[in-house]
Every structure is written in structure tokens, then in C-alpha cells.
C-alpha positions in Angstrom: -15.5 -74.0 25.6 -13.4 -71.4 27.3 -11.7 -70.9 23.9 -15.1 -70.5 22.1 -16.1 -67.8 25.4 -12.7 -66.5 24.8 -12.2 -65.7 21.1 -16.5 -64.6 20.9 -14.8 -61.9 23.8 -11.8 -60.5 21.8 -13.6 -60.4 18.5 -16.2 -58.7 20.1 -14.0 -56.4 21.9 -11.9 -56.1 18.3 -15.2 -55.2 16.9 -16.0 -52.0 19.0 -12.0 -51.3 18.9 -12.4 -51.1 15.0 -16.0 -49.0 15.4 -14.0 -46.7 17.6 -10.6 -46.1 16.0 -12.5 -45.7 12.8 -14.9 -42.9 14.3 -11.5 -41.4 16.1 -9.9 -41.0 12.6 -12.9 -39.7 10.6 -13.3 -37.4 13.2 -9.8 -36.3 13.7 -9.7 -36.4 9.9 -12.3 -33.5 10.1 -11.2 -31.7 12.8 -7.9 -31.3 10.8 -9.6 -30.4 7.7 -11.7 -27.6 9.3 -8.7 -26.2 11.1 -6.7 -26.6 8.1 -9.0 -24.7 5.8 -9.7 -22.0 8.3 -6.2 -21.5 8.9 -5.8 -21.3 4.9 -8.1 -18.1 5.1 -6.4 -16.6 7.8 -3.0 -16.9 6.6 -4.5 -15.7 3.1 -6.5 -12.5 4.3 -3.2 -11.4 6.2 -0.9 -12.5 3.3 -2.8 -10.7 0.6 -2.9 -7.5 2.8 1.1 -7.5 3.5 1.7 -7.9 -0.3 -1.3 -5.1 -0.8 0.8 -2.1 1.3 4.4 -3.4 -0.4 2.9 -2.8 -3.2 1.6 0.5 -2.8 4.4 1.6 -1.2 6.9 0.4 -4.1 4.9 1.8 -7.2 3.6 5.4 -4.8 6.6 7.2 -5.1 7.8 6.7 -8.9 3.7 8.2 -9.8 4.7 10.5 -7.3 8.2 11.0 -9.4 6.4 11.1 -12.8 4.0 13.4 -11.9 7.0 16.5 -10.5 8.4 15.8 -13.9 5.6 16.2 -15.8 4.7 19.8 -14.1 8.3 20.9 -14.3 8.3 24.1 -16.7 11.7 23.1 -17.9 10.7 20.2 -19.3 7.8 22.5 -20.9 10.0 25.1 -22.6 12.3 22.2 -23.9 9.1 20.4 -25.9 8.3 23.6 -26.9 11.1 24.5 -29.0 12.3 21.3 -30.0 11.7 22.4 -33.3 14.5 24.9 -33.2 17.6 22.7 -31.9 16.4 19.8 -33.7 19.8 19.4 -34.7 21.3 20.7 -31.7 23.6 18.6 -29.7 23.8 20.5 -26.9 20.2 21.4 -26.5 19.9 16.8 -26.8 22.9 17.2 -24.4 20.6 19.0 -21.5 18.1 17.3 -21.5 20.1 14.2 -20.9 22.1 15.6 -17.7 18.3 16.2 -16.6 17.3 12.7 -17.3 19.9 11.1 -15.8 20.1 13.3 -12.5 16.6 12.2 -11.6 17.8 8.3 -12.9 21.1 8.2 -10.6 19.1 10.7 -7.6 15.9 7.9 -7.5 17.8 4.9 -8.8 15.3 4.1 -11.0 16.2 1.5 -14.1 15.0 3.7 -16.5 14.1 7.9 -17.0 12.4 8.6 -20.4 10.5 11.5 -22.2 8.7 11.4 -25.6 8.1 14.4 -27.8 4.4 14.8 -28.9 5.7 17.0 -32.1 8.4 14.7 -33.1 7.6 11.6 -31.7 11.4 11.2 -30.5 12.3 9.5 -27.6 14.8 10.5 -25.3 16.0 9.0 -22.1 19.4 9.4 -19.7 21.7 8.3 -22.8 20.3 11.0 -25.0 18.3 10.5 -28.0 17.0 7.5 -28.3 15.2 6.8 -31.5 12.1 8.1 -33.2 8.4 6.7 -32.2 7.0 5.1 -35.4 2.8 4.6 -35.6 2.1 1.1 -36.5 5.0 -0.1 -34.8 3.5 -2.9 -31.9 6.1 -2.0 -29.9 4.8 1.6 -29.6 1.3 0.4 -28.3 1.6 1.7 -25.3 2.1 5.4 -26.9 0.4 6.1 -29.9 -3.1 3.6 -28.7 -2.6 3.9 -24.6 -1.5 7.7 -23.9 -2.3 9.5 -26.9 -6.3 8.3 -27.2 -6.7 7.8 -23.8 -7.9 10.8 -21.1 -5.9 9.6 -18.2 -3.2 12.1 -17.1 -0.9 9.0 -16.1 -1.1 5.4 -16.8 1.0 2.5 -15.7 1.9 -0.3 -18.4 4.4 -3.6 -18.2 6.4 -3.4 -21.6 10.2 -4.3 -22.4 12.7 -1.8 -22.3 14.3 -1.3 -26.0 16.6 1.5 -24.6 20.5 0.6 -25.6 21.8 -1.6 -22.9 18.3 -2.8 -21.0 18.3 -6.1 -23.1 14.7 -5.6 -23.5 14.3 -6.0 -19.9 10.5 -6.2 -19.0 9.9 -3.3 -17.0 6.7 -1.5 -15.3 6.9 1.8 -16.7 5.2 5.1 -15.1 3.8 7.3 -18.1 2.3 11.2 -17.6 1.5 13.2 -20.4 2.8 16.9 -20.2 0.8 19.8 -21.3 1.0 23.1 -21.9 -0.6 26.4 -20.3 -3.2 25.7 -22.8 -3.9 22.2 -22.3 -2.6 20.8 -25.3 -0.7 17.7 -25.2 4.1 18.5 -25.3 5.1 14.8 -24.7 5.1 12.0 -22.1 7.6 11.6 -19.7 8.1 8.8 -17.0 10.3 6.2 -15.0 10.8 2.6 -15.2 11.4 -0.2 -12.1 12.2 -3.4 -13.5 9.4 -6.2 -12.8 11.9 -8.3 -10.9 11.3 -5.9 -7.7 7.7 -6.7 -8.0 7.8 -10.4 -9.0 10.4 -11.0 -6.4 7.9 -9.9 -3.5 5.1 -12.3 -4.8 7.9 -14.8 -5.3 8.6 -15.1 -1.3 5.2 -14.6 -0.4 4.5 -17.9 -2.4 7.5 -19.6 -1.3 6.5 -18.8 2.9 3.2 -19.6 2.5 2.7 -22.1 -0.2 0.3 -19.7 -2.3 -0.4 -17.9 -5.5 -0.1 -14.0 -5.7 -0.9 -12.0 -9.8 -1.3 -8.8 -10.0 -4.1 -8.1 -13.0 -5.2 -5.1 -14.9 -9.3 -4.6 -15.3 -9.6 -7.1 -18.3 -7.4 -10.0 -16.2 -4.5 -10.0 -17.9 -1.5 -10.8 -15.7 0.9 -7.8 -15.5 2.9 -9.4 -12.3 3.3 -12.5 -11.0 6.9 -14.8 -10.7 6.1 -16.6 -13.9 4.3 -14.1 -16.0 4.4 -10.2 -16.8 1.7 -7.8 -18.7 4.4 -8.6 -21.4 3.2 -11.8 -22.6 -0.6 -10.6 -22.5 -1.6 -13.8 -20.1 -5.2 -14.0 -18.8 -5.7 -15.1 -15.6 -9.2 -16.6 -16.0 -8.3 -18.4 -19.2 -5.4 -20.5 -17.5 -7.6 -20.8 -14.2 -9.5 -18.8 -11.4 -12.5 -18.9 -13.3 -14.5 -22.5 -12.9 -17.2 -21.1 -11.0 -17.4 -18.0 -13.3 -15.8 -15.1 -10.5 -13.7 -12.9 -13.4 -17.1 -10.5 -13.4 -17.0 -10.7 -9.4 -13.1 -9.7 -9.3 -13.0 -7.2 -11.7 -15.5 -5.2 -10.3 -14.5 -5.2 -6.3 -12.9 -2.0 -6.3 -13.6 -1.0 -2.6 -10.5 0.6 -1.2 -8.8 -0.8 2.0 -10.6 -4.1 2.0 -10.8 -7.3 0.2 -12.7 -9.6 -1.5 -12.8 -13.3 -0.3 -14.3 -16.8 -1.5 -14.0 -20.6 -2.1 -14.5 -21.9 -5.3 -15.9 -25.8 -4.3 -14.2 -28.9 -6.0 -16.5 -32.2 -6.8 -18.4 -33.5 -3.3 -19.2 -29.5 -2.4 -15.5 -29.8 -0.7 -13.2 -26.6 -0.4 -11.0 -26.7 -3.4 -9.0 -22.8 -3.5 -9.2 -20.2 -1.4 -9.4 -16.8 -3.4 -8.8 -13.1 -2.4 -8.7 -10.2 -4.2 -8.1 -6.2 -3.4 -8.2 -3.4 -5.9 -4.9 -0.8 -5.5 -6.7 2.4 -6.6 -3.4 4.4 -7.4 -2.2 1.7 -10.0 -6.2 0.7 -11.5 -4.6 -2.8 -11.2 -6.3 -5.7 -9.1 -4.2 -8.2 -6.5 -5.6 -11.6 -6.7 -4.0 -14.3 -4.3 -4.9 -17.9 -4.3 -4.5 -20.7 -1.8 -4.7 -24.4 -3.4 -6.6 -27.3 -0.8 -4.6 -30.1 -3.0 -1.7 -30.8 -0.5 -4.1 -30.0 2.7 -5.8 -32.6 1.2 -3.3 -35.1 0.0 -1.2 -34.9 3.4 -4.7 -35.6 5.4 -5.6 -38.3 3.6 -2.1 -39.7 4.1 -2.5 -39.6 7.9 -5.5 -41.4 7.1 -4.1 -44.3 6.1 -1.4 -44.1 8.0 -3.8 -44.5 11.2 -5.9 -47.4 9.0 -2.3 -49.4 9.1 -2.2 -49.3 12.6 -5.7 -50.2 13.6 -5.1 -53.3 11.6 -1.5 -53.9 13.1 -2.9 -53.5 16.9 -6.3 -55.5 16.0 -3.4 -58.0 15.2 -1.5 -57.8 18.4 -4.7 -58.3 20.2 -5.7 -61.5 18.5 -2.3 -63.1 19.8 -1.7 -61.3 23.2 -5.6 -61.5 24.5 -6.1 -59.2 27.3 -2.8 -57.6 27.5 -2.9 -56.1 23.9 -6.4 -55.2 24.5 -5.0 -53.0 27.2 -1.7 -51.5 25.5 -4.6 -51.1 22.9 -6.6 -48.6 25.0 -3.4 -46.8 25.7 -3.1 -46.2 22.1 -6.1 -44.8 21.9 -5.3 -42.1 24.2 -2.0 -41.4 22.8 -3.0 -41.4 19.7 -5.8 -38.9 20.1 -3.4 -36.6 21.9 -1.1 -36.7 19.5 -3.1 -35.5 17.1 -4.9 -32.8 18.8 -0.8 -31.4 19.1 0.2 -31.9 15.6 -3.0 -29.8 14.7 -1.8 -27.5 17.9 1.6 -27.1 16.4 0.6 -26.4 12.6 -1.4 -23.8 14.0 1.0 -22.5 16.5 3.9 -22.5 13.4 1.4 -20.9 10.5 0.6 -17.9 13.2 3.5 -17.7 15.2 5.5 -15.7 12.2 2.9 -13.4 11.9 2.1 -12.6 15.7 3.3 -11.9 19.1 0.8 -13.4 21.3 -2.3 -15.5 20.9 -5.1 -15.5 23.7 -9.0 -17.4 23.6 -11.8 -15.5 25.3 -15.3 -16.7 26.1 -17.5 -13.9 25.4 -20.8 -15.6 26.2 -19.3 -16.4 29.9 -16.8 -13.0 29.7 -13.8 -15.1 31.0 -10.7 -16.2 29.7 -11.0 -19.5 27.4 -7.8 -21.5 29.0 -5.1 -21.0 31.1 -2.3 -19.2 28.7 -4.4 -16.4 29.0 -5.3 -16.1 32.4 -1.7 -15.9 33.7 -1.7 -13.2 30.8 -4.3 -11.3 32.7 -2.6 -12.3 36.2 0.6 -10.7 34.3 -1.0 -7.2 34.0 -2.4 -7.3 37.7 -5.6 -8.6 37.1 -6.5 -10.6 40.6 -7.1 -14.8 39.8 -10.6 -15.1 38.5 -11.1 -11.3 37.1 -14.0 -11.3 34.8 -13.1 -10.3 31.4 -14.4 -7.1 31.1 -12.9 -5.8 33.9 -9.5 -7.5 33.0 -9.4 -5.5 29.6 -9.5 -2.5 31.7 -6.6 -3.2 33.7 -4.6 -3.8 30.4 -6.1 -0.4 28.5 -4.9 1.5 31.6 -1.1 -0.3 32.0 0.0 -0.7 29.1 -1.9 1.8 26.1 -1.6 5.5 25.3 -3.9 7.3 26.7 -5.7 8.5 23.4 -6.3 4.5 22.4 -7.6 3.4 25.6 -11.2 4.2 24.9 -11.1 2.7 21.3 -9.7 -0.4 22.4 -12.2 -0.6 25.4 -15.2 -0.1 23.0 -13.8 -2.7 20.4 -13.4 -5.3 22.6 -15.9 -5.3 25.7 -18.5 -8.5 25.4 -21.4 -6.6 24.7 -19.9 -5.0 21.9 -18.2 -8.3 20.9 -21.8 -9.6 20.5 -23.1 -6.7 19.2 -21.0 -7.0 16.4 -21.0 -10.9 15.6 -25.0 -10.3 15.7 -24.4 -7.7 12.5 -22.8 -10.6 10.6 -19.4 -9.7 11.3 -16.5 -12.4 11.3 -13.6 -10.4 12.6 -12.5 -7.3 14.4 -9.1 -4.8 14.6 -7.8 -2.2 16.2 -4.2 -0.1 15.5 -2.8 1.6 18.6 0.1 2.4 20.5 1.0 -0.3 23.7 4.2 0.0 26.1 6.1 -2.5 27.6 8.1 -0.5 30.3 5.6 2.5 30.5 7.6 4.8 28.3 8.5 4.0 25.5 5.4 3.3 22.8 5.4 1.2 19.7 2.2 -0.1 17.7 0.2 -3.0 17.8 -2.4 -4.6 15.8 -5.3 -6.8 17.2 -7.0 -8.7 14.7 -10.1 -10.7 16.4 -11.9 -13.4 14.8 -15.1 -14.7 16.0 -16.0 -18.3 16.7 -19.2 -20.0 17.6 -18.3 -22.9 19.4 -21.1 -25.6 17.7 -20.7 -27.7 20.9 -22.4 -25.5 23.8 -23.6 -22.6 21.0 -20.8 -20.2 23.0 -19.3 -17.2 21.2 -15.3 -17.1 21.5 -12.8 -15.0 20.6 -9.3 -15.8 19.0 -6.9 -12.5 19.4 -3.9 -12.3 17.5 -1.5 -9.6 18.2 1.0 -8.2 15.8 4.0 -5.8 16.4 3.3 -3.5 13.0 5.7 -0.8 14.3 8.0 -1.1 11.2 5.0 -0.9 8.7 3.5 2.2 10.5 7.0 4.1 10.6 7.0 3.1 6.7 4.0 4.4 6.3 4.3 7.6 7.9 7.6 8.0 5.8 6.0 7.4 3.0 3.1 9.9 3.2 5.8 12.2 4.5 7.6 11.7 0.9 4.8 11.7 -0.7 3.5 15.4 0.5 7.2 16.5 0.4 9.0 18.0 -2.8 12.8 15.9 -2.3 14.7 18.7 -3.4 13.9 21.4 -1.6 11.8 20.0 1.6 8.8 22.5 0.8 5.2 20.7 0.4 4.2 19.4 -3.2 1.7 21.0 -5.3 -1.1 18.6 -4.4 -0.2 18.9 -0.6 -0.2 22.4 -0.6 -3.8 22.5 -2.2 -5.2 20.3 0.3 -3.9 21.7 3.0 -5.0 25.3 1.7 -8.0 23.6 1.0 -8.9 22.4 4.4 -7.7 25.8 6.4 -10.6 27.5 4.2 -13.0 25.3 4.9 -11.8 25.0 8.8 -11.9 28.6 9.1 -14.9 30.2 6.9 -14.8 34.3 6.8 -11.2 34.8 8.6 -9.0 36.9 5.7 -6.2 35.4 4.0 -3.5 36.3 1.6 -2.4 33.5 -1.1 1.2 34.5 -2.9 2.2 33.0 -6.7 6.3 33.1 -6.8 8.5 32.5 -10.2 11.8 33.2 -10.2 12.6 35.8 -13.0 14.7 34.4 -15.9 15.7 31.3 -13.9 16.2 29.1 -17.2 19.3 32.0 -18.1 21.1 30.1 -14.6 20.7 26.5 -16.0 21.4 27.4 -19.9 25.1 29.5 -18.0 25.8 27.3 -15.4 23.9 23.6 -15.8 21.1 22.1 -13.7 23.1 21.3 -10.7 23.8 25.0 -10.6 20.0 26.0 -11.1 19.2 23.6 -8.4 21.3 25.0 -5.6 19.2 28.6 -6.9 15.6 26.4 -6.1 16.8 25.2 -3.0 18.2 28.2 -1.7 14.9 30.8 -3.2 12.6 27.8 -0.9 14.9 28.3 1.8 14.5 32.1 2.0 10.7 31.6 1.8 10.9 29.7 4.6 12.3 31.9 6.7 9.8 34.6 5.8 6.8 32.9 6.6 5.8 31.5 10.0 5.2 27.7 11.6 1.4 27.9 10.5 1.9 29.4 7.7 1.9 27.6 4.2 4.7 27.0 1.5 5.2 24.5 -1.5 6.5 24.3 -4.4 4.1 24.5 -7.4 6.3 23.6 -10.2 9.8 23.8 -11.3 10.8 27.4 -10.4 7.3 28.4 -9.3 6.4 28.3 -5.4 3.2 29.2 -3.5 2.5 30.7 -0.1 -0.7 31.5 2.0 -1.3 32.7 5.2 -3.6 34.3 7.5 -3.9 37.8 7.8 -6.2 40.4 10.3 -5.9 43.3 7.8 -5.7 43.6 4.2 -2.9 46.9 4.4 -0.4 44.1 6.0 -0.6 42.1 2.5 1.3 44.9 1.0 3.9 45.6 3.2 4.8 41.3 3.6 5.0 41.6 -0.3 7.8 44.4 -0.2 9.5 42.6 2.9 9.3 39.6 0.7 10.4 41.2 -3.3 13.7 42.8 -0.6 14.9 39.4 0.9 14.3 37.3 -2.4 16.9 40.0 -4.9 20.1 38.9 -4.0 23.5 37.4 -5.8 23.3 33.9 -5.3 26.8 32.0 -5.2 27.9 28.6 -5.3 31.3 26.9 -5.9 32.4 30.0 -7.0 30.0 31.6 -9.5 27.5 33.7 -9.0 23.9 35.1 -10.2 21.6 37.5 -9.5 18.2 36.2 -8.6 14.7 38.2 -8.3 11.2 37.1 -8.0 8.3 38.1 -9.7 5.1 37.8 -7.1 1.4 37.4 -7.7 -1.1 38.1 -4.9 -4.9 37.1 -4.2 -6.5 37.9 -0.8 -9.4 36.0 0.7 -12.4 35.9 0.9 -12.3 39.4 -1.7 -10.8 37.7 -4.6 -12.4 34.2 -3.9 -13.1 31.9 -1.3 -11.8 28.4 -2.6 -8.4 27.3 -4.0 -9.1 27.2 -7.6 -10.1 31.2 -8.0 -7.6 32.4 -5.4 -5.0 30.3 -7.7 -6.3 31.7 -10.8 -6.5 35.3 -9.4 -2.8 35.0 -8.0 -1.9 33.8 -11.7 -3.4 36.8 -13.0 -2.0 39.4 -10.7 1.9 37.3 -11.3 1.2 37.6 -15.0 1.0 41.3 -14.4 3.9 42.0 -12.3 5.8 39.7 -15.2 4.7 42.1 -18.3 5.0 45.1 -16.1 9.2 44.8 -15.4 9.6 41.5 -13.0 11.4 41.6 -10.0 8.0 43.2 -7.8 4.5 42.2 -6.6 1.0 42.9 -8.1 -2.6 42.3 -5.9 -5.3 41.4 -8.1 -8.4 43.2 -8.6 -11.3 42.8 -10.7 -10.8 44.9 -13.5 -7.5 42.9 -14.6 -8.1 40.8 -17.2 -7.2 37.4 -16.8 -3.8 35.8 -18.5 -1.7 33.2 -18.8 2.5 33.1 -18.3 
């Protein structure tokens, strides 16, 4: 009887064991699923946006590159009398030592220009071969640049040059015109793929994910297994079950991305998909995150805890009581052990990425756990500090003064919920944070917003990131990018912005805009080479320099043409800087020995009389240097109306 009492007890007690390790598994099995997948779009929104800025700041500076090449008068007056040194091995000969100097100076893999007259094709070994129409390999030419109205276009070819071993490279292409408009040739660079594929290849590789880089029809042009050369497309091999190519294709919102699931059968997560659109190259990143081993390793665990149940439910069938007890400690252990796996997967996935992690209730403005309490206690902030007032203390001990009240108004709990109640998912803020109260570096928060489903609460997970390095890159890089390399002066774009923006800052005040070209400056390269005629540029930009003062502006327009404005109180002065200038720009220049005498020709345009935007002060400075030029070079003209307007 005792027996019968006994065994009804343990399979009953077997019974609700069972009902209650299955119910810990399934839900442990989702609590690891949800975590899983929302650390899957984490991970991916922070990958895609790390790949985004390598990107851009890889491919900026050879469009940059391209673009100085394609303005350079030098190159001009070679295309346009090809015709007459067709023959002409030295005339080839220069225009290969220019080539080459911009392919050993930039290290790019290749340098290249194409004649629109002859359709020849030169690059740093000298003439390369002749373009033939029909040919597929000269696509790129005769159907991309020549019928197309882009100024510059970016294409993934092979590289048939002598000694690339057709090479598949991402080539830079910008037609060059002349005064006139009409089309002289197409010159560029070239950076092999395998700088581009091997980025996406350690992205993948870290993070177990899929990066492509696709143009606007979807064909891949980067990715580690495929290049624009084999004319792959993405949403034929993939990426397109739910019918998202339109939806891709057409995100083209600058600085932010594009993010989705596309469902597997059951409604379940099945890949995690997000794309951003890189303006400067018209091509689209596209990363993608497959659920297959999330899946596959969870359902492994799974079983692994089925196996168990059944091993203890045996155990407890022979030992009675006892087992039933060592049972119940399993079941603690057990479910702490897998709240830390899930702890340390997280804690692994972010801890590469971030410095520090902290939870925040915003419905209760308090810290969410202990870590970051003793954070707050860290900083000063008394045991118990409400939130609010703890975020205070940090903005005032440890950020620059000019973040403080940005970082207050990001993060304070009414503006927390302000925001969550607009829809939004996440929040960030770049500024500069101390450690030692004197020397700054920067920081990025990134906030995401949780509503707790248990008690309806709002929280807040906040990830900090050390994104020093990428903000000194990225200030170099806009730094080169505004700069002309050779002689330090601002580049044609940069000076019309900036010209640009001092009109429009300072409506009605008078200016004076100066047009420089250096008279007869092709006579120093034809005598003494390029290397030669650079040292002239450089040291013609250097004596502007020291003419013109800290506010004042100076760049260089094009290859021996520079530009200058400044603000002036009186008209008369205008005339009297121009003299000043004409006297300090005539001089013998010398280097290694040889010398040559170098003069400036100078157009002028005042402001507001001539004009009052960029463009006709330009034009009118043109006009006025196209004068001094016919008249006898070597002086300065001021334009006024009755001059007819030229070209030079």
C-alpha cells in the first residue's frame, strides 16, 4: 500500500517536474530567440553604418582625384592638339611622366586618360591602345560616358592595361571639356576591388553577415565573392522573396538606413536586411543577417535540455525523495545558467563595439540595476540620486561645455518619453567627454528604447562608443577633400562655397574677387618638365598667400589658375592691392639650379557693382583676365560693363 501511496507520489511529482521543465525551456527557448534577433539588428544597424563611412571615405578622395585632373588646363591643351604630335614621342612621353606622377604621388593601381578625337588610350606606361566602338570591352566608354550627362561616373571593369592581368578594378571616370563645353576626353584612376571586397570580407567574417554593394538596377559591383564584373543580380540569387528590390532601390535618404525582416514559413524571423544609399558613388550598401544558425544552435539547446529532463525524471524514479530534491536544484541552476549564457552572448556581441553599457528606468527616472548606480556613485552622484539629476552631475564633470545642453535635452525622461511617444526606437548623441578634466576625446551614445511587456515600463539601454579615431578621420578627410594636395590652397569647389556663404553672411558689404593665370606657364613644363612647373604652382600659391590676410580667401581654380576674394571698405584700394600684387608675383623663379621668369596675368570683379553671387563675379573676373591677357599679360584689368565678355 505504501508502495502504491509511494509511486502515485513520485509520478505525480514527475508529472508537474515534466510540466515545469518543459514550460522553463519553451520559455527560455524564447527569451533567447527574442534576445537573439534583437541583438541581430543591433549588431546589423551599427555594422552596416561602420562599412557605410569606410566606404565613403575610401572611394571620396580618388572622385576628389579625378575631378583636379579633369579641370587641369594641361591636360586640356594636350587633347587639344593631339592631332599635331600624333606621331610625336615626346609629346606621348609627357603625358606619361604626368600620369604616372599622380599614380606613384596617390598610389593608385591605375591613372588613365582617353582622347575623345582619337579614341586612344593612354595611361602611366604611355600609349596604350586605341578605343574601338563595338568592342564589349569598351562599354563603359563609348555607351556609359559618351551618351550619358553625368560629369563623372564610377564603373567595376577589368584592367586590360599591360601588366594588370585584367585585374577587376573600380575605376573613377570624368569627362574633360573644353572652354566651350564640348567633350576633349575622359580621364580617371583606378583602386583595385580587393580594397573594397576585403572590408566587407572582415565585416562578414566578425559578425557572421552578408555585406554587397549594388548599383540602382541591383547588380552586385562589390561583395567578397562577386564584382560589377560578372553582371550578378542581387535579387535574382536572393534578397527578394517578399518582393523588396523596388523598396531598396529607391531609399536614397542620405545618412540613414533602411531596415526590415523578410519572415520565413510560421511568420518567424528569417534575415535581417539593411540598406543605405552612398550619394557620392549612386551605389546602394545592402547588408544581410541570416536567422539559420540562431535558429539551429537554439533548437540544439533545446534538445539538449529535453535529454536531461528525461535523464533526471529517471534518477528520480530510483532515488525517491532525494532525486526529487537534487531535482529542484537543477532547476535553479539550470535557469541561471541560461539567463548568463544569454548575459554573456550579449555582453560578447556588444562589448567590441562599446565602452560601457548602463539600463535606466525612465518611467520611475532611476537606474535599472546596480552596474549603473555605482556608475552614477562614480561621478558623485549621492546613493539614491534620481536620474534626472544624476545626468546633470555627469554633463557638468565630465562634457565640454558646448555639449552639455545637447546631451541634457537628449536624454532627460520627459524627453525620453517624448520621443518613444513619436514612434521612435532609438536615440544618439556625438560629443566631446573627459576622463581627467583636460584632455577631450569623443563619444557616441546610441539609446535604444524598450517597453518592458511585464509592468508596461519604458527602459533605456545606453551603449557608449569611443569614436575618436573615426571623427579625427573624418575631419582629415573633409580637410583633404577642401584642400588642393599640392599647394595647400582651398580647391575650386571649396573656394566657391566658402565665397558663397561670406556673400550671403554679409549682404551689401563691398568685396573685391581676383582671377590669377600665370602667363606662359606651359613654356616652364615643355623647358624644364612637370616637376619643375610644379615647384612654379607651389611657390606662385605661396606668394599669394602671403599677400592676402587670415580672413581672406585663396584657392586654386585649376592647373595654373588661382582665385582670391576679399573684403574691402573702398573701391580705390582694389587698384592699389592689384599693383602690390602684379609687383610681388614677377620675379625669376629658381630651383635646383634653373631658373624662369614668372608673371601673372590678373582679372578683377568688385562686389556688389559687378554682381552679387559667385557665378557673375566669376564670369566678370574671367572677362576682365581675358583683357589684361590680349592687352600684353603680366598686369591687372577691373571689369566694367562695356567689356564684352570672352573666353581664354
Amino acid at each position: 500500500m505504501k508502495e502504491r501511496i509511494l509511486l502515485k507520489t513520485n509520478l505525480l511529482v514527475c508529472l508537474v517536474i515534466v510540466a515545469g521543465f518543459l514550460m522553463t525551456a519553451v520559455l527560455s527557448y524564447r527569451a533567447n530567440y527574442s534576445a537573439s534577433i534583437e541583438n541581430i539588428e543591433q549588431v546589423s544597424a551599427l555594422t552596416s553604418e561602420d562599412i557605410y563611412y569606410q566606404i565613403n571615405s575610401i572611394l571620396t578622395k580618388p572622385v576628389n582625384i579625378s575631378l583636379t585632373m579633369a579641370n587641369d588646363s594641361l591636360l586640356k591643351d594636350f587633347l587639344i592638339g593631339e592631332n599635331s604630335h600624333l606621331d610625336d614621342q615626346e609629346y606621348t612621353q609627357t603625358l606619361q611622366e604626368y600620369l604616372n606622377t599622380y599614380k606613384e604621388k596617390y598610389q593608385y593601381d591605375s591613372v588613365f586618360l582617353v582622347s575623345a578625337a582619337t579614341s586612344r588610350y593612354y595611361n602611366f606606361n604611355g600609349l596604350d591602345r586605341v578605343l574601338e566602338q563595338g568592342d564589349p570591352e569598351n562599354f563603359w566608354y563609348y555607351d556609359g560616358m559618351l551618351k550619358s550627362a553625368e560629369e563623372c561616373s564610377m564603373n567595376v571593369d577589368n584592367d586590360e592595361v599591360d601588366g594588370a592581368q585584367n585585374a577587376i578594378t573600380v575605376f573613377v571616370n570624368c569627362k574633360i571639356k573644353d572652354d566651350g563645353g564640348s567633350l576633349l576626353g575622359v580621364v580617371g584612376v583606378g583602386v583595385r576591388l580587393t580594397t573594397l571586397q576585403d572590408i566587407l570580407q572582415t565585416y562578414q567574417d566578425d559578425f557572421n553577415m552578408s555585406a554587397y554593394l549594388i548599383d540602382s538596377t541591383g547588380i552586385i559591383e562589390v561583395s567578397p565573392d562577386y564584382s560589377g564584373y560578372e553582371q550578378v543580380n542581387l535579387f535574382e540569387i536572393g534578397c527578394d522573396e517578399q518582393g523588396q528590390k523596388q523598396q531598396i532601390l529607391s531609399w536614397k535618404e542620405e545618412g540613414s538606413a533602411l531596415s526590415f525582416w523578410n519572415s520565413g514559413q510560421g511568420g518567424q524571423e528569417q534575415e535581417y536586411i539593411v540598406a543605405r544609399y552612398l550619394p557620392e558613388l549612386q551605389w546602394h550598401l545592402v547588408v544581410e543577417r541570416d536567422t539559420g544558425a540562431l535558429i539551429e544552435s537554439l533548437n540544439k539547446q533545446l534538445a539538449i535540455t529535453v535529454a536531461i529532463i528525461i535523464v533526471i525524471l529517471a534518477l528520480i524514479l530510483l532515488l525517491i525523495t532525494r532525486v526529487i530534491r537534487r531535482f529542484n536544484m537543477r532547476v535553479v541552476q539550470l535557469a541561471k545558467s541560461v539567463e548568463q549564457e544569454r548575459q554573456s552572448i550579449f555582453e560578447k556581441a556588444t562589448g567590441q563595439l562599446f565602452e560601457d553599457i548602463y539600463e535606466l528606468d525612465i518611467t520611475h527616472n532611476r537606474p535599472a540595476n546596480r552596474a549603473t548606480e555605482e556608475y552614477f556613485e562614480k561621478l558623485g552622484a549621492p546613493p539614491g540620486t534620481f536620474y534626472d539629476k544624476a545626468l546633470r552631475i555627469i554633463a557638468e564633470k565630465q562634457i565640454k561645455e558646448e555639449f552639455r545642453q545637447g546631451y541634457i535635452d537628449t536624454f532627460l525622461p520627459e524627453k525620453v518619453l517624448q520621443a518613444y511617444e513619436q514612434g521612435k526606437e532609438s536615440l544618439q548623441y556625438e560629443f566631446q567627454i573627459t576622463r581627467d578634466g583636460k584632455h577631450y576625446y569623443w563619444m557616441r551614445i546610441t539609446a535604444r528604447l524598450v517597453k518592458w511587456e511585464s509592468d508596461q515600463t519604458l527602459h533605456m539601454l545606453v551603449y557608449r562608443q569611443n569614436i575618436d579615431a573615426e571623427k579625427r578621420q573624418e575631419q582629415k578627410m573633409l580637410q583633404l577633400a577642401q584642400t588642393d594636395e599640392m599647394t595647400g590652397l582651398l580647391t575650386k569647389t571649396a573656394t566657391q562655397r566658402r565665397i558663397e556663404r561670406m556673400l550671403a553672411d554679409e549682404p551689401g558689404e563691398s568685396f573685391a574677387f581676383f582671377i590669377f593665370d600665370i602667363d606662359h606657364f606651359k613654356q616652364a613644363n615643355d623647358l624644364y618638365g612637370h616637376i619643375y612647373g610644379d615647384s612654379v604652382i607651389q611657390a606662385f600659391a605661396k606668394t599669394l598667400q602671403e599677400h592676402f590676410r587670415n580672413g581672406d580667401i585663396v584657392g586654386r581654380i585649376g592647373g595654373d589658375e588661382f582665385a582670391a576674394f576679399m573684403q574691402i571698405r573702398e573701391y580705390a584700394f582694389v587698384e592699389k592691392k592689384a599693383r602690390e600684387l602684379c609687383a610681388a608675383l614677377s620675379h625669376t623663379h629658381t630651383w635646383n639650379g634653373t631658373g624662369w621668369h614668372v608673371s601673372a596675368s590678373i582679372g578683377i570683379a568688385l562686389a556688389p557693382r559687378d554682381g552679387a553671387d559667385f557665378d557673375t563675379l566669376y564670369r566678370h573676373a574671367d572677362t576682365a583676365l581675358y583683357e589684361t591677357k590680349k592687352r600684353s599679360r603680366g598686369g591687372f584689368t577691373l571689369y566694367h560693363d562695356d567689356m564684352e565678355e570672352g573666353k581664354h
